[in-house]
N, C-alpha and C positions, 0 to 999 in steps of 0.2 A: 523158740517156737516149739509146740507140743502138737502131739495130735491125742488126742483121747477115744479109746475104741471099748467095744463093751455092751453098746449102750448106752454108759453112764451120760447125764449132761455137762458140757463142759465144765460148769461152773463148779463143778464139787471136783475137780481136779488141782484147782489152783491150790491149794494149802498143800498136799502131796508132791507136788511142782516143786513149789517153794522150800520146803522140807530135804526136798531131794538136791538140789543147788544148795543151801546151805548147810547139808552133812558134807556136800564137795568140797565148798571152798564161802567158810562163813563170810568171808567179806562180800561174797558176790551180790551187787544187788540184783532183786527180783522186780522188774516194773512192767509196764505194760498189760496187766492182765487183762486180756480181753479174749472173744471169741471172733474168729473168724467172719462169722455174720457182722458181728458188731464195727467193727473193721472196716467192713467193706459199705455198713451202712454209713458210717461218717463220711467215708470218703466221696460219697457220690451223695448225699446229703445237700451240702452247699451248691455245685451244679445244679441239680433241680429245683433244690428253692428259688436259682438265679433267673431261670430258665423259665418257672410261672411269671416270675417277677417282669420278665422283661416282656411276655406274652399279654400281661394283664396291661401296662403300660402302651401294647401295641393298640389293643382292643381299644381301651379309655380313647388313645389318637385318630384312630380310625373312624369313632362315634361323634369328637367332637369337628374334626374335618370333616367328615361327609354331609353335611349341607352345604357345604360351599365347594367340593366338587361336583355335585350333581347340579348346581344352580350355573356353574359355567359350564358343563358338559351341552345344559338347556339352549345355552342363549348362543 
C-alpha cells in the first residue's frame, strides 16, 4: 500500500511504485494496483446491486399480491 501526496493523481504513481520495488528486490511482484476509491467502490458494489435487486422483487410481490389482499380485507 502507498499513499501519494502532492496533488499528484494516483494513477501516475503506480510506475514509480513499481520501479521502486523492483530496484529493492527484482523478483518482487507488483499487483494490485488500484486506488483507494477504487477499492472501496468494488467492495460495496455487489451489496447494493443485491440490495436494489431484492427491493425491486419486493415491489413486483407487493403489486402482484395486493388485489387479493385488499379483496379479503373487504369481505
Amino acid at each position: 500500500m502507498a499513499r501519494v501526496s502532492g496533488g499528484r493523481p494516483a494513477e501516475t504513481a503506480a510506475p514509480a511504485i513499481r520501479d521502486a520495488v523492483h530496484a529493492t528486490d527484482p523478483q518482487s511482484p507488483v499487483s494490485f494496483e488500484k486506488t483507494f476509491d477504487e477499492v472501496i467502490q468494488e467492495t460495496f458494489a455487489r451489496p447494493r446491486e443485491s440490495s436494489r435487486r431484492a427491493a425491486c422483487i419486493t415491489v413486483v410481490s407487493l403489486k402482484v399480491s395486493w388485489p387479493t389482499v385488499a379483496r379479503r380485507a373487504t369481505s
